[in-house]
N, C-alpha and C positions, 0 to 999 in steps of 0.2 A: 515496259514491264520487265519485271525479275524473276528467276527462277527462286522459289522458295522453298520447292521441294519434290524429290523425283522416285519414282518406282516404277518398279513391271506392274503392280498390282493395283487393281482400275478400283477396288474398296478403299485400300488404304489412302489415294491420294484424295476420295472422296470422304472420309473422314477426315483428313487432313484440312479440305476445302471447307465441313461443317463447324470445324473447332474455329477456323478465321473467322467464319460468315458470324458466328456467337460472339465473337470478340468486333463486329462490326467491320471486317476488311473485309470488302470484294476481291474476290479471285477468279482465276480462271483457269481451264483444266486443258491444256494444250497435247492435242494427240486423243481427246479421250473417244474419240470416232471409229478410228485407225483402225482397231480389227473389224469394226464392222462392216467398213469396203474393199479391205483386202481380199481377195481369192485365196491367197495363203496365210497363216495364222504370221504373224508378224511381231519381233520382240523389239517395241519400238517403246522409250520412256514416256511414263504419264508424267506432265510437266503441270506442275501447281507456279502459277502466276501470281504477282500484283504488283501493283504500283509503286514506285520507285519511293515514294513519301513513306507505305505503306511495310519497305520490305523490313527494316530492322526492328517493327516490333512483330510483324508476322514471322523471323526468326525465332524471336525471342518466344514466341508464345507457342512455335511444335517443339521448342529445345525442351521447355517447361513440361508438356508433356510427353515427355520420352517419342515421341514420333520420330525424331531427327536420330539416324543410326549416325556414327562417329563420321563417316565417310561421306555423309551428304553436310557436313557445318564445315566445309569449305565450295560452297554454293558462291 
């Protein structure tokens, strides 16, 4: 699996994950636990997943909708 897309922000990378799911790529949401079993609040990145077949059109399609800030399209 590929990173395809990364944030602090546990909505966005789940919109992220809804816009793929519509376009039919499975993903997966790496870390999205994290704060839940930490005792201290933790600034750890939500990692947006998929499959390796899967990742140049799931680029292509958060580029498309403005999701992708300038500094994550060298993932």
């Amino acid at each position: 699996m590929k990173t395809v897309y990364r944030t602090f922000m546990l909505h966005q990378v789940q919109i992220a994950q809804g816009l793929l799911e519509a376009h039919g790529i499975i993903s997966y949401v790496h870390n999205e636990y994290v704060n839940n079993v930490a005792v201290m609040p933790v600034a750890e990145n939500y990692l947006l997943k998929v499959g390796e077949r899967d990742f140049a059109r799931a680029l292509e399609i958060l580029q498309q909708s403005a999701l992708l800030e300038e500094d994550q399209q060298d993932l």
